[in-house]
C-alpha positions in Angstrom: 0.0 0.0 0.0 3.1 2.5 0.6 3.9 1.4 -3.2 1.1 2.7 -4.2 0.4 5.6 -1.5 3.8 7.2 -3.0 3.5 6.4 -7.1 -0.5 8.2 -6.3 2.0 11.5 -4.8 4.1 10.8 -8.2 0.8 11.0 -10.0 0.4 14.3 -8.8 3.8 15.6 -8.9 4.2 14.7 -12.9 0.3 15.8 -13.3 1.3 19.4 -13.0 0.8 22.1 -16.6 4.2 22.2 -16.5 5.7 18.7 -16.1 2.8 17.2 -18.2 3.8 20.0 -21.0 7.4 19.2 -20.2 6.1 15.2 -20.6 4.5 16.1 -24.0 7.2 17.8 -25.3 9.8 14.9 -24.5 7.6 12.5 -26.2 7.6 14.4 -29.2 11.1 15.2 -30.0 11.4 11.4 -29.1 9.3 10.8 -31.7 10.7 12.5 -34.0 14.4 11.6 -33.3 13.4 7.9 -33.5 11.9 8.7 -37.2 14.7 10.2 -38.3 17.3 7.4 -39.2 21.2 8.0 -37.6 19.8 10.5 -34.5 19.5 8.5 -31.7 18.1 9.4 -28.1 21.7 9.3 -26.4 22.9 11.7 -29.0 19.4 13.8 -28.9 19.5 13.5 -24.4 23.0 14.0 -24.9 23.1 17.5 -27.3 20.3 18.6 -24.6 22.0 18.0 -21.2 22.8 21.9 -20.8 19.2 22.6 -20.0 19.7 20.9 -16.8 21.7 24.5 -15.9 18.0 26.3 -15.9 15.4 23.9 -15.0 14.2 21.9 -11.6 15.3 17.8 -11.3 11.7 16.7 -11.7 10.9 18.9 -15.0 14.1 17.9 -16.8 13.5 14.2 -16.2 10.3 13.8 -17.4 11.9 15.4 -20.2 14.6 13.3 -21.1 12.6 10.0 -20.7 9.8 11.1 -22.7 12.3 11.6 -25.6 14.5 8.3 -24.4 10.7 6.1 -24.9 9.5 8.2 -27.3 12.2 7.5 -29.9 11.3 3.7 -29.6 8.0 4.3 -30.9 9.1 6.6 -33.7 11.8 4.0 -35.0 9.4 1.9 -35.8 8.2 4.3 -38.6 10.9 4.1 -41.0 11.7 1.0 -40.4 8.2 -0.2 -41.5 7.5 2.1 -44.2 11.0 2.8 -45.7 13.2 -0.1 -44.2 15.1 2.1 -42.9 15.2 1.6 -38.8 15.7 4.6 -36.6 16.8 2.8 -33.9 18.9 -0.2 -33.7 15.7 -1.5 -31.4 13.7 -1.3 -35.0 16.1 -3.7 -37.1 13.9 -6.7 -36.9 10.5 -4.4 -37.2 12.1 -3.4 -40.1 12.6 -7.4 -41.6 8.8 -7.9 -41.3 7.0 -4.2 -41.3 8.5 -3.5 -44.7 7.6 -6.4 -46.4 3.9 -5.4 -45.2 4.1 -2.3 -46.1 5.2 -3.2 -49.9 1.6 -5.5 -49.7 -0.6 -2.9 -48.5 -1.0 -3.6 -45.0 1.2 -0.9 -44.0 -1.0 0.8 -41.5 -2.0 -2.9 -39.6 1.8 -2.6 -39.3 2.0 0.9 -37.5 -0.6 0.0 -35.4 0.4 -2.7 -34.3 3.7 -1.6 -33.5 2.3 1.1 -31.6 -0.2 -0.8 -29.8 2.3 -3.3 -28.9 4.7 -0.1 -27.7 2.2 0.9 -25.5 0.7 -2.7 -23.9 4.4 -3.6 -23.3 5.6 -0.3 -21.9 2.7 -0.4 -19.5 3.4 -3.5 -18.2 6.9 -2.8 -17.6 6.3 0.0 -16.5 4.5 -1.9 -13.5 7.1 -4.0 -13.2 9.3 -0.9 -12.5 7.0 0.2 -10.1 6.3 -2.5 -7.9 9.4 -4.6 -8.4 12.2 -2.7 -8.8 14.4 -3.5 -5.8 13.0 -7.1 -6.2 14.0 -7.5 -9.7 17.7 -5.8 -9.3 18.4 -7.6 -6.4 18.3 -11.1 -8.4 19.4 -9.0 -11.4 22.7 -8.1 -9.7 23.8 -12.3 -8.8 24.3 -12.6 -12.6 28.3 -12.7 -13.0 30.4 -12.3 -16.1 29.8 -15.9 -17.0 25.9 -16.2 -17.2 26.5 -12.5 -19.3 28.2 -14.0 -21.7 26.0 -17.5 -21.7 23.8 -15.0 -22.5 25.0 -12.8 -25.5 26.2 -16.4 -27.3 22.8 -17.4 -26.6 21.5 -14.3 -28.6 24.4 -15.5 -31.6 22.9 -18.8 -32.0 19.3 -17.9 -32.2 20.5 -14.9 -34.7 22.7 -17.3 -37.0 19.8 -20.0 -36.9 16.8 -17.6 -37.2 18.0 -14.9 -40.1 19.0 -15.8 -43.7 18.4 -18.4 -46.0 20.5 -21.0 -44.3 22.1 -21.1 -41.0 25.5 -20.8 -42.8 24.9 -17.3 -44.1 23.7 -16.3 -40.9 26.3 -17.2 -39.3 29.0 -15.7 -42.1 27.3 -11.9 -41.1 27.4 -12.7 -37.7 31.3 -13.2 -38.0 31.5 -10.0 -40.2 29.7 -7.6 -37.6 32.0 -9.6 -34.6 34.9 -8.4 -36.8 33.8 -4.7 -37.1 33.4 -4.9 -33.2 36.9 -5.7 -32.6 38.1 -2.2 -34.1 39.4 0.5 -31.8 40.5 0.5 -28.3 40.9 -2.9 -26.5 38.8 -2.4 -23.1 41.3 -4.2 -21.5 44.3 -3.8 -22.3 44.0 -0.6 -23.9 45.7 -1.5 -27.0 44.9 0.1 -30.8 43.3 -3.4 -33.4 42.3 -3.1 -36.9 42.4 0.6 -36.9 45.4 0.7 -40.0 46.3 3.9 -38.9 43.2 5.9 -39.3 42.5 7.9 -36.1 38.6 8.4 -36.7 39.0 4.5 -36.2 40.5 4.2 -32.7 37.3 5.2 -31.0 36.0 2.1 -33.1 32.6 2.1 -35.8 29.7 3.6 -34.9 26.6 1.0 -34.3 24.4 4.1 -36.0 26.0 4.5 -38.7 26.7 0.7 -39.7 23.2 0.4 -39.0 22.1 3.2 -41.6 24.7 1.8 -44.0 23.4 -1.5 -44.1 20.1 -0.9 -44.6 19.0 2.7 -45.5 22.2 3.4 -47.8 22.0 -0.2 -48.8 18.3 -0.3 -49.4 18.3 3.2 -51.9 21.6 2.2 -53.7 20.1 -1.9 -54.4 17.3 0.1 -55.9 19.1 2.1 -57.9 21.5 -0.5 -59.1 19.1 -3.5 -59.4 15.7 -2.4 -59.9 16.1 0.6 -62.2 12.5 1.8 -63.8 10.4 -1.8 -62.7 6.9 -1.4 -62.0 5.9 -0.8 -58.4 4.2 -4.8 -56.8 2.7 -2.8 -54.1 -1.2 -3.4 -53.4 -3.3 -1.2 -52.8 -3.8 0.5 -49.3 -7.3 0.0 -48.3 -7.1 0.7 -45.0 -5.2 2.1 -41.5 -6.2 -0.2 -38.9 -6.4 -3.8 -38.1 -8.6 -6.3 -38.9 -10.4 -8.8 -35.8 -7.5 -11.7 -37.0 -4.7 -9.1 -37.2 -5.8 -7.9 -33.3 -6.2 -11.9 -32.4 -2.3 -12.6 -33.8 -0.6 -9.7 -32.2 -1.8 -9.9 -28.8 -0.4 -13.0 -27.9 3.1 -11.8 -29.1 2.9 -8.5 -27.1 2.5 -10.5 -23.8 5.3 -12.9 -24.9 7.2 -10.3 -25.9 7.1 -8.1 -22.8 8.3 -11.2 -21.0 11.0 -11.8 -23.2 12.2 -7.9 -23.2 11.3 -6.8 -19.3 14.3 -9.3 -17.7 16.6 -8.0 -20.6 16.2 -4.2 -19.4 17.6 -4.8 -16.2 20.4 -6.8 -16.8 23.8 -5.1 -19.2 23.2 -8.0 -22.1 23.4 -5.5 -25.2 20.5 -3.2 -24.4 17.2 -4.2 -26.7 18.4 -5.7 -29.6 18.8 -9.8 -28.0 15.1 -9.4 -26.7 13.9 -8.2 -30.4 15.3 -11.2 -31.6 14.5 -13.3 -29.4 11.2 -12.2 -30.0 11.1 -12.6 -33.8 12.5 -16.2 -33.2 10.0 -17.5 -31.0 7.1 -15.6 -33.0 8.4 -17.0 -36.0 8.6 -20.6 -34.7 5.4 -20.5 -32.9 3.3 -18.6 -36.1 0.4 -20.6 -37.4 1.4 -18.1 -40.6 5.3 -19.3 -41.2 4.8 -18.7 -44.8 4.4 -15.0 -44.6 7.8 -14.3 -42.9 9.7 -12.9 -45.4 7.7 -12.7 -48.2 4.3 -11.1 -47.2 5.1 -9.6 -43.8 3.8 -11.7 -40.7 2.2 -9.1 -38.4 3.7 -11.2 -35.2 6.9 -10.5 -36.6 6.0 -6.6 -36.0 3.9 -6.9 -32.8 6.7 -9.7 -31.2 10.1 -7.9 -31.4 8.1 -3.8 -31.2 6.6 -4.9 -28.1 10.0 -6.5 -26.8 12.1 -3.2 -27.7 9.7 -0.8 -24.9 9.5 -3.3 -22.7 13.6 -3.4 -22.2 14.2 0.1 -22.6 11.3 0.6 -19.6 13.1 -1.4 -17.4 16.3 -0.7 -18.0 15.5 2.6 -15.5 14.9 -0.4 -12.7 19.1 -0.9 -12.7 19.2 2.9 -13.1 17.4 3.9 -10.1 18.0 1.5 -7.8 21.1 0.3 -7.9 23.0 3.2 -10.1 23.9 0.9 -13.0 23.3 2.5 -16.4 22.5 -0.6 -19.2 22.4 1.4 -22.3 24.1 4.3 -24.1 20.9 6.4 -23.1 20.8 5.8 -19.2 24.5 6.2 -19.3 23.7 9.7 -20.2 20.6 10.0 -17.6 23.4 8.6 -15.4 25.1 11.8 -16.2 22.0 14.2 -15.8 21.3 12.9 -12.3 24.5 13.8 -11.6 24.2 17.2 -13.2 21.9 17.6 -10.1 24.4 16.4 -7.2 22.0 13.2 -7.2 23.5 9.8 -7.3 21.1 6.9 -8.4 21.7 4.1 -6.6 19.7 1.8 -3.3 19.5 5.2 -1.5 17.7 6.8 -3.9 14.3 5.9 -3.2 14.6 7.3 0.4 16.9 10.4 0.0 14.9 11.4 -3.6 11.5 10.0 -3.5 9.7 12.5 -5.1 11.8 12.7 -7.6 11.6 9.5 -8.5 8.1 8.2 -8.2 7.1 11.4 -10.7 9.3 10.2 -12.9 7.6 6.4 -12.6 4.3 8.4 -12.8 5.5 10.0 -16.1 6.0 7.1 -17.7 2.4 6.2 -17.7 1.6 9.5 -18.7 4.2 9.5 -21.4 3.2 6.2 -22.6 -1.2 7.3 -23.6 0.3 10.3 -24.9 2.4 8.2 -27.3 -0.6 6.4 -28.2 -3.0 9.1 -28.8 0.2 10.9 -30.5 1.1 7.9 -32.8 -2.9 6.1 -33.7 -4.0 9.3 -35.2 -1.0 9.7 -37.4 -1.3 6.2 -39.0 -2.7 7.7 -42.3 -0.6 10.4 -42.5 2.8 8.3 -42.3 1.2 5.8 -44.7 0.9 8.4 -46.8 4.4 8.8 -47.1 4.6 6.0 -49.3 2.3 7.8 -52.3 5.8 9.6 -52.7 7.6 9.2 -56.0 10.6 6.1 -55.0 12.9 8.6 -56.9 12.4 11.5 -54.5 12.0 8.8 -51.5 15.5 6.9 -52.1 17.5 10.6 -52.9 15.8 11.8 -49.0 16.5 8.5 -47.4 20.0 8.9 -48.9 19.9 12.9 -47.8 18.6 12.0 -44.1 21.3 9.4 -43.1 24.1 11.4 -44.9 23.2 14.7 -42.7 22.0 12.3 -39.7 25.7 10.0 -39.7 27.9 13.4 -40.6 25.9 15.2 -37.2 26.9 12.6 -34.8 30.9 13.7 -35.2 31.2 15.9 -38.0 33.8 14.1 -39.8 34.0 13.0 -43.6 35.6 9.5 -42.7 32.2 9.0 -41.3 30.9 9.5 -44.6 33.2 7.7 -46.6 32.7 4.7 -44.3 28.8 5.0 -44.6 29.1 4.8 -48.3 31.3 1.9 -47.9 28.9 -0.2 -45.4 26.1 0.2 -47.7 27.9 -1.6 -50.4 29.0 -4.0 -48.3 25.1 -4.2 -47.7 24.1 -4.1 -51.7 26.9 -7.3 -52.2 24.8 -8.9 -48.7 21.4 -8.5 -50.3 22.9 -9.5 -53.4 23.8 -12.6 -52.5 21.1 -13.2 -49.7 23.0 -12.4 -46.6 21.3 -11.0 -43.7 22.5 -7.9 -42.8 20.8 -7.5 -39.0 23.5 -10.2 -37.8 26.1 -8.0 -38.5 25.0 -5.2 -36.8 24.1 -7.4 -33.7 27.5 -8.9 -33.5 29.2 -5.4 -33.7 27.6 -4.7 -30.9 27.5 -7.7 -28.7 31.0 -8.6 -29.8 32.8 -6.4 -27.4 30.4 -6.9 -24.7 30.8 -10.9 -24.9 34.7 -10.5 -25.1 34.5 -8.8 -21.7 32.9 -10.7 -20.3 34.5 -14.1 -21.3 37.6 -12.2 -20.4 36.4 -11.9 -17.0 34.9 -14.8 -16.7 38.1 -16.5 -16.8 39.6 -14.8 -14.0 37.2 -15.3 -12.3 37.8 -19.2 -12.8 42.1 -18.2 -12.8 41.8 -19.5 -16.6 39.6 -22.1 -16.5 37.1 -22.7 -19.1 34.9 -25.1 -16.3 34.0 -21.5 -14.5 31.1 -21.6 -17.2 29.7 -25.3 -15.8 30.5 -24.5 -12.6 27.6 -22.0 -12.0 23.9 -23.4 -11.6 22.3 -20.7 -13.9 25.2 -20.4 -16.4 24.9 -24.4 -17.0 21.7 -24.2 -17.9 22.2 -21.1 -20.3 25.0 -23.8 -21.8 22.4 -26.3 -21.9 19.5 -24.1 -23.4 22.2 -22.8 -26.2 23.1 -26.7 -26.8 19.2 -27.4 -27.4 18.9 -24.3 -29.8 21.5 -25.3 -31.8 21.1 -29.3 -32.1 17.2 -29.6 -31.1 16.0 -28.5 -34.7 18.8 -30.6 -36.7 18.0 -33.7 -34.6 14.2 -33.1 -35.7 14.6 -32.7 -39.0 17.3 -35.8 -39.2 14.1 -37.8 -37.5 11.6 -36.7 -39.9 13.9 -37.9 -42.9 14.3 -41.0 -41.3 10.4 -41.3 -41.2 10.0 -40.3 -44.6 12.4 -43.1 -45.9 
């Protein structure tokens, strides 16, 4: 009852004209940094930490969350209509959403993705309200072992999930692991793969391998491949979904939000594992396999959409309560706090409780304002498709050339962004996914750590990974994933003999 005694004081802290117009106007730039592809919500919270100089803890927030949820729902938007994902979060809406929105069904998609944003940020949300310490406290037994258990986990379901065979999936997966390995070692602090270029010590940008590989990619393989050939696309008939759609995507937004909520708290690579985690186990349970890939299966919108709110929701539960920051956003909240002389962590809740239940409160405020912001404008981002593909490849290619050049301001960036996306044209070419390599480039490091400390932990034994109750059964879970569906289909060709 105190839970809720102090998240109905939050209610009314974040419920004042100022803080709800503070709320509003978070969710909005949010919005709009998630639509625009290579401007992320670290760089967007990031470029607006100075206003913590001139306005009050509470206010500034509210703020920077609304924009840090907000761009999670607005990646979904080019990533469904132009394949071009906002967010890294969006790469597997964009596998799925696309392919919809090339058969009509483009606003089922956005509505569905929105939907399933706001269902899974709820219930997260409650999760963070209620469970918080609870949650982090098992959270925090996890050791470098089960981490990594965890990210190879992520590799195997990737590799066996995306492409056309396992093989190829694999192949990208090693390419993005290679691109992770450039820069600084975190260890040792030694220079790899850099050949001398400077711009290349601080290692590759997940943003703008991300635009190369599929917004770059996606305008040049037109250009290149498809020249003048007449538009497949049906007819748009409608903006909503239809009484099946609704019964195929609610089932996936509760899995979903089960699958992304534990992946919030815990540093595993932020929301991209639970997004395809999602995809995999909506694609494996679909009564509609068939449509993956060639028509667009709706679960494979509503699965990893609702997965990508639900972890970046909870990863404030690390945040607040124990001071842990589990993505390149709440690093930067992380930062703002401290702007303010506060310091997240197990205090926090006593010495700044006001503070932090508006902020809690805000979240369910933020989250029906991004509904009633993002239903209504359905039609109008559908209509984006009605626009000429000339004029739409030429601004996709004018949005992530001025988006990747505004992150650092350096032609390399450029050079290299031209370079990814025909490394993505030869992918698609050839039919190799390209979401493994961005995956890998961004797990890779993370996993190397982690191994790395791992086996200090165990003074250089490999048995530290069987020693551990929970990372043995991660080892037993990644064994099943990769033999269970070779050992089926070995048995069903016996049978067929």
């Amino acid at each position: 009852m105190d839970t809720f005694n102090q998240l109905m004081q939050g209610f009314i802290a974040a419920g004042t004209p100022v803080n709800l117009l503070w709320c509003l106007l978070g969710c909005t730039i949010g919005t709009a940094v998630g639509v625009l592809p290579g401007i992320g919500p670290a760089t967007a919270v990031a470029m607006l930490l100075p206003i913590t100089l001139k306005v009050e803890p509470t206010a500034s927030m509210i703020f920077f969350a609304g924009i840090y949820y907000g761009a999670m729902y607005g990646g979904s938007t080019t990533a469904i209509l132009l394949n071009t994902p906002g967010e890294a979060g969006s790469m597997v809406t964009a596998m799925e959403g696309n392919k919809m929105a090339k058969h009509g069904r483009a606003g089922a998609a956005l509505a569905t993705a929105a939907i399933g944003s706001f269902v899974a940020g709820s219930i997260a949300t409650v999760v963070v309200t209620f469970f918080a310490p609870v949650v982090a406290e098992h959270a925090v037994r996890l050791g470098p072992p089960e981490y990594f258990l965890l990210m190879v986990l992520a590799f195997c379901t990737i590799s066996a999930v995306l492409g056309q065979s396992t093989l190829r999936g694999l192949t990208a997966l090693g390419v993005g692991l290679a691109m992770g390995l450039v820069g600084i070692d975190q260890i040792s602090a030694q220079t790899r793969y850099t050949f001398g270029v400077p711009e290349m010590m601080d290692g590759l940008e997940v943003v703008l391998i991300a635009v190369g590989l599929f917004a770059v990619a996606e305008a040049l393989y037109a250009v290149l491949y498809e020249g003048r050939v007449v538009e497949t696309q049906n007819k748009l008939t409608k903006v909503h979904m239809t009484r099946g759609e609704w019964r195929r995507s609610w089932p996936a937004w509760l899995r979903a939000t089960a699958i992304g909520t534990p992946f919030g708290v815990i540093p595993a690579g932020g929301s991209e594992i639970p997004t395809f985690l999602s995809y995999a186990t909506e694609k494996k349970l679909s009564k509609h396999k068939d449509e993956f890939g060639t028509t667009g299966a709706i679960e494979g919108v509503a699965g990893p959409e609702a997965a990508n709110n639900a972890a970046i929701t909870a990863t404030l539960i690390p945040l607040l309560t124990l001071g842990i920051p589990t993505s390149n956003t709440t690093a930067i909240l992380l930062g703002a706090f401290q702007n303010y002389g506060i310091q997240p962590g197990p205090q926090l809740f006593d010495t700044n409780a006001a503070l932090v239940w508006a902020l809690i409160a805000s979240l369910y405020i933020g989250n029906v304002m991004l509904l009633v912001l993002n239903l209504p404008l359905v039609g109008l981002w559908v209509k984006l498709l009605k626009i000429p593909k000339t004029y739409l490849y030429a601004g996709i290619l004018i949005f992530a050339t001025v988006g990747v050049y505004g992150m650092r301001q350096s032609a390399f960036d450029l050079v290299l962004l031209y370079g990814i996306g025909l490394l993505g044209v030869v992918m698609r070419r050839f039919s190799f996914p390209t979401a493994p390599v961005v995956v890998g480039m961004i797990l890779g490091p993370l996993a190397e750590a982690q191994m790395r400390n791992a086996l200090s932990i165990g003074e250089g034994k490999w048995g530290v990974f069987v020693e551990r109750p929970m990372s043995l059964f991660l080892l037993v879970v990644i064994v099943a994933v990769l033999l269970l569906p070779r050992l089926m289909t070995l048995r069903k060709a016996l049978k067929n003999r």
